[in-house]
C-alpha positions in Angstrom: 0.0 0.0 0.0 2.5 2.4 0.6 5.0 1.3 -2.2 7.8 0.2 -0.1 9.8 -2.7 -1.8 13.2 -3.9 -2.9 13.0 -3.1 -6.6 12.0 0.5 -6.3 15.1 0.4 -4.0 12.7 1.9 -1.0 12.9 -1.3 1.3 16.3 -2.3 3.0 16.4 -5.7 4.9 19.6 -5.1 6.9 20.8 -8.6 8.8 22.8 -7.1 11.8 25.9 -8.8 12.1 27.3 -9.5 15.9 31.2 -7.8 14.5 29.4 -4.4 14.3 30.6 -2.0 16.9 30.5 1.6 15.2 27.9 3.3 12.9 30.2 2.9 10.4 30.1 -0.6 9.7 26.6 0.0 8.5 27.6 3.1 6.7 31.1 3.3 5.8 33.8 5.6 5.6 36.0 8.3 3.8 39.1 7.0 2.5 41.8 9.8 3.2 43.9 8.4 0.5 41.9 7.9 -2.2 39.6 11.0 -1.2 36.7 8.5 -2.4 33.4 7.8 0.5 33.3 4.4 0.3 29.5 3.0 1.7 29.7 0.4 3.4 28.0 -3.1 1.7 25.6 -3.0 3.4 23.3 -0.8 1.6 21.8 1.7 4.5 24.2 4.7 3.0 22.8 4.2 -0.2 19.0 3.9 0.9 19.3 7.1 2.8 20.6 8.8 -0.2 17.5 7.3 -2.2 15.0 8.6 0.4 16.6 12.1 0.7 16.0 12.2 -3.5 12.6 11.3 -2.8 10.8 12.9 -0.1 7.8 12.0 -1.3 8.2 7.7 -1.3 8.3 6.2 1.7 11.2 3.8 3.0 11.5 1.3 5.4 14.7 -0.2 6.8 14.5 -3.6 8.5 16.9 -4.8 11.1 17.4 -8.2 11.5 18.6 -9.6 14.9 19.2 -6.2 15.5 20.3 -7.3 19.0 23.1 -9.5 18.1 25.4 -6.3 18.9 24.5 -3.9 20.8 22.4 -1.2 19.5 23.5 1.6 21.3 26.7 1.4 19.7 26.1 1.2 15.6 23.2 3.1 15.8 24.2 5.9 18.2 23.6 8.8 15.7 20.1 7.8 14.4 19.3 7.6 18.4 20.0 10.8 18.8 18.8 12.0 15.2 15.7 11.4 15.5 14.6 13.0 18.7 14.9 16.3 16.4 12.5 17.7 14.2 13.0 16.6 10.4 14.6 19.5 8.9 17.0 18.9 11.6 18.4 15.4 11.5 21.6 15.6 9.4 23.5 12.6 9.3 27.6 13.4 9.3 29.1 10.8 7.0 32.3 13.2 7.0 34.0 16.4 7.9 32.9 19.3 5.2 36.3 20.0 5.4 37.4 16.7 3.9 38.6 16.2 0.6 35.7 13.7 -1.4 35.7 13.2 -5.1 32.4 11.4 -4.8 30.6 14.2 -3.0 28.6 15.0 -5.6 26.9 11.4 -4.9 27.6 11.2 -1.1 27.7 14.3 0.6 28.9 15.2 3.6 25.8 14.8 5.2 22.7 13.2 5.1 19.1 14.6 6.1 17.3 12.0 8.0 13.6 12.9 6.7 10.4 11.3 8.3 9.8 9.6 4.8 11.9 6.9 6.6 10.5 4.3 8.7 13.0 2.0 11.3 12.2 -1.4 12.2 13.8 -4.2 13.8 14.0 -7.6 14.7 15.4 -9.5 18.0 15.4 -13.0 19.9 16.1 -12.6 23.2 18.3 -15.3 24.6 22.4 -16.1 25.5 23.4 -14.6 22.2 22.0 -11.3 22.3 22.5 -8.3 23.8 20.2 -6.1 26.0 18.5 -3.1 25.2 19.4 0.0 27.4 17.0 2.6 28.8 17.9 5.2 26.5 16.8 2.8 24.0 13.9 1.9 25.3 12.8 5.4 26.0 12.3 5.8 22.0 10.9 2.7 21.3 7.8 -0.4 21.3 9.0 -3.3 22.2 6.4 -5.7 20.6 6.1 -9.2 21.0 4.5 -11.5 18.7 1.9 -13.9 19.5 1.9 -17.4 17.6 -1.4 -18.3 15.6 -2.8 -21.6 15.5 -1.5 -23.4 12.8 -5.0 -24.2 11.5 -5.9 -20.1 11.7 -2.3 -19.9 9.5 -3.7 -22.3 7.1 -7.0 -20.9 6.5 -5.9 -17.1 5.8 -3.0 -18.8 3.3 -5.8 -21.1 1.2 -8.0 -17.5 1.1 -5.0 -15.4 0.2 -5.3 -17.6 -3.1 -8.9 -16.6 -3.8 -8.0 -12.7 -4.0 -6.9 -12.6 -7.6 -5.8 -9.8 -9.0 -6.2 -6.8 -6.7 -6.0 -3.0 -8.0 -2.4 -1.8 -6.0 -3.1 1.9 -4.4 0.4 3.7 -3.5 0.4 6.2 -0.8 2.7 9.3 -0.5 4.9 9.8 2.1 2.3 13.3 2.4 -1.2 11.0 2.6 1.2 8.6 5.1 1.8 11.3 7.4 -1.7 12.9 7.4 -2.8 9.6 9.1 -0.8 11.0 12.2 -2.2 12.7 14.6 0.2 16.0 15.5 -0.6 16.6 18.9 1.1 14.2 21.7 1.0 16.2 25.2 -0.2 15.9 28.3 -3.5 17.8 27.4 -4.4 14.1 25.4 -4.5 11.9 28.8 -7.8 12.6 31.2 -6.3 13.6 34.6 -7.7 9.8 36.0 -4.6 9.0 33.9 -2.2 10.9 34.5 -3.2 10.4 38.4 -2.1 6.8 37.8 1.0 7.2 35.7 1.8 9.6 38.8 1.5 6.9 41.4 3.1 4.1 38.8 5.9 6.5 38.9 6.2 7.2 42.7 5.9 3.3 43.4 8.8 2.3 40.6 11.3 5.1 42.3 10.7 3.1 45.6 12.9 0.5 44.1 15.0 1.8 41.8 15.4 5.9 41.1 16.7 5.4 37.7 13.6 3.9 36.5 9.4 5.4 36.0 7.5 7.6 34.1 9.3 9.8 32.2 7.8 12.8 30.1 9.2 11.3 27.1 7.3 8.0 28.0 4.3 10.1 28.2 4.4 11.6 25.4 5.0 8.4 23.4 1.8 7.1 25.5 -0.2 10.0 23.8 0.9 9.6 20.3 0.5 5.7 20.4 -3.2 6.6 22.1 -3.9 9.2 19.6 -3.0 7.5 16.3 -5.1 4.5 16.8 -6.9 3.9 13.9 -11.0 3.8 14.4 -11.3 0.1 12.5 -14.6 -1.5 14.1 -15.4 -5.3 13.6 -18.4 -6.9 12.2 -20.2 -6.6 15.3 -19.0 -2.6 15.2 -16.5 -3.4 18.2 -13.7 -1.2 18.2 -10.6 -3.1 17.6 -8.2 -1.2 20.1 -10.0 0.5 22.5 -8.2 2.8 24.3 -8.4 1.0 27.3 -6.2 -1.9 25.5 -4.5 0.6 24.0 -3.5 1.9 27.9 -2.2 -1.4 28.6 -0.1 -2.5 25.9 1.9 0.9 25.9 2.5 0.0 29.7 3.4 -3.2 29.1 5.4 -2.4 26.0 7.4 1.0 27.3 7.3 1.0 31.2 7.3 -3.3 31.6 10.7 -4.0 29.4 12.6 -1.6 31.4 11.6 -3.8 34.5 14.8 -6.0 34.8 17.1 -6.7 37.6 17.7 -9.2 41.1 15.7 -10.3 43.1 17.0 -8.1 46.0 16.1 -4.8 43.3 12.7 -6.0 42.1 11.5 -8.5 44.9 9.2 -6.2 46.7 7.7 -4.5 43.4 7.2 -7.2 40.9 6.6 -10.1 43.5 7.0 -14.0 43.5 4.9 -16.7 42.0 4.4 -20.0 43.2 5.2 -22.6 40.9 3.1 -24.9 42.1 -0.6 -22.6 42.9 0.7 -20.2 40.6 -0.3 -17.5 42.7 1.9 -14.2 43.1 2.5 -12.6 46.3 4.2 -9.5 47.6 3.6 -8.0 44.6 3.1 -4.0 45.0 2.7 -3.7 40.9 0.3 -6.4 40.5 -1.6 -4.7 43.4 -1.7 -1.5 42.1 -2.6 -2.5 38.2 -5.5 -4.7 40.5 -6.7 -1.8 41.8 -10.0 -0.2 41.9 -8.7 3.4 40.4 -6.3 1.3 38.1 -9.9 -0.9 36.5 -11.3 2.6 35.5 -8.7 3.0 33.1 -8.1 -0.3 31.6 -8.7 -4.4 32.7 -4.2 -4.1 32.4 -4.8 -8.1 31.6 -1.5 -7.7 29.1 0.4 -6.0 32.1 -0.6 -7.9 34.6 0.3 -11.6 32.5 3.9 -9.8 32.1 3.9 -9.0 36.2 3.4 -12.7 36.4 6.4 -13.8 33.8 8.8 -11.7 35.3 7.8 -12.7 39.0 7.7 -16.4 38.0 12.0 -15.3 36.5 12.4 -14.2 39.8 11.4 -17.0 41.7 13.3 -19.8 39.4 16.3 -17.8 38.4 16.6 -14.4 41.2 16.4 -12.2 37.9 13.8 -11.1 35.6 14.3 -9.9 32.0 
């Protein structure tokens, strides 16, 4: 729908290789000798380029395993980038100063538009790395559920009874007039903010370097405020906002949740293997609550509560 592939070079599937340690392995680097920029193989430099020509496509760029080094590191600058307003995000592939004979295909910098959409992949297990707060801050962390197989099979057999389908491509303009531009504090009822408040207060009890954040709660708003009004046959609402409340709690406030026992014991609790009960669990509690129900059921949140308490009780440490 929106006209992102590999052939109208507008997709990128990027593997992530574990060897990467600087943002220039994925983009490359200016040969003093030659004078030449030489991009790196891996094809981001040159995508970036594409999208900078064409302001008006969109891009996407998929990292794959993206956790097999550590982001932080080889994707420092786009971190940083793109807290800043489009015009603003210049890329620095070199000094100006420098001396490229290529620069009239790779300039010196690059402007990071909004015509350009990051994604990425990750496994979490012994091989990968973990994702830092600063990370997290800027980001959903989704995790995908497995269909039944059956479910799989039926929507595959009824993909072949589509036939031939008029294609409709979307502008990077009609894209982003599907976003909603306002993403403050005036967008959340004061029931809650009340309870991102408290959630706050009752994290810093444990651990000061974690909570609410106002960058958190702006991302709340715009996740809130940009959910599309899709209504099922029995003109449900897909995602109310009450869902919508507890999967940005479990997604952004949840994964930053990781530590010892002696750090988390008292806030994310312990289950019992064998009743599968939790106990001592202020966060449980509180999502439990009366004032908490208003807002949203938290089912999501409160089934992540339990996988990290049941960590804690077989291993000391939740992830």
């Amino acid at each position: 729908m929106l006209g992102i592939n590999e052939d109208n070079n507008t997709l990128l599937f990027l593997p992530i290789s574990p060897s990467y340690t600087e943002p220039e392995d994925l983009t490359g680097y200016l040969n003093n000798t030659t004078g030449l920029y030489i991009a790196s193989e891996t094809g981001l430099v040159d995508l970036l380029v594409h999208a900078e020509n064409n302001p008006n496509k969109m891009h996407m760029i998929i990292f794959d395993e993206m956790n097999l080094s550590q982001v932080e590191h080889w994707f420092a600058p786009f971190i940083s980038l793109l807290e800043l307003e489009p015009k603003d995000r210049k890329l620095k592939l070199y000094s100006k100063d420098a001396v490229c004979h290529n620069s009239i295909k790779y300039k010196h910098t690059l402007n990071i538009g909004d015509n350009i959409i990051f994604i990425g992949t990750v496994n979490i297990d012994e091989t990968t790395k973990d994702f830092s707060d600063r990370l997290l801050d800027r980001a959903n962390i989704v995790t995908l559920k497995k269909k039944k197989f059956t479910e799989f099979k039926n929507e595959k057999i009824n993909s072949y009874n589509i036939g031939e389908v008029e294609k409709i491509t979307y502008s990077h303009e009609e894209y982003r007039s599907w976003v909603a531009g306002t993403n403050g504090v005036e967008d959340l009822t004061n029931q809650e903010l009340i309870l991102l408040d408290n959630l706050h207060d009752i994290i810093q009890i444990h651990d000061q370097q974690k909570g609410v954040s106002f960058r958190i709660l702006e991302k709340i708003c715009s996740y809130i405020n940009n959910i599309p009004s899709i209504f099922d046959e029995n003109d449900v609402e897909t995602i109310s906002r009450r869902e919508a409340f507890d999967i940005e709690i479990k997604q952004r406030l949840l994964t930053k949740l990781k530590g010892t026992e002696r750090q988390y014991g008292g806030l994310i609790g312990k289950l019992d293997i064998n009743s599968k009960e939790i106990s001592n669990s202020e966060l449980y509690n509180f999502f439990n609550s009366e004032d908490a129900m208003k807002i949203s059921d938290f089912e999501l949140t409160k089934q992540e509560i339990i996988r990290k308490a049941k960590e804690l009780s077989m291993y000391g440490y939740t992830n």
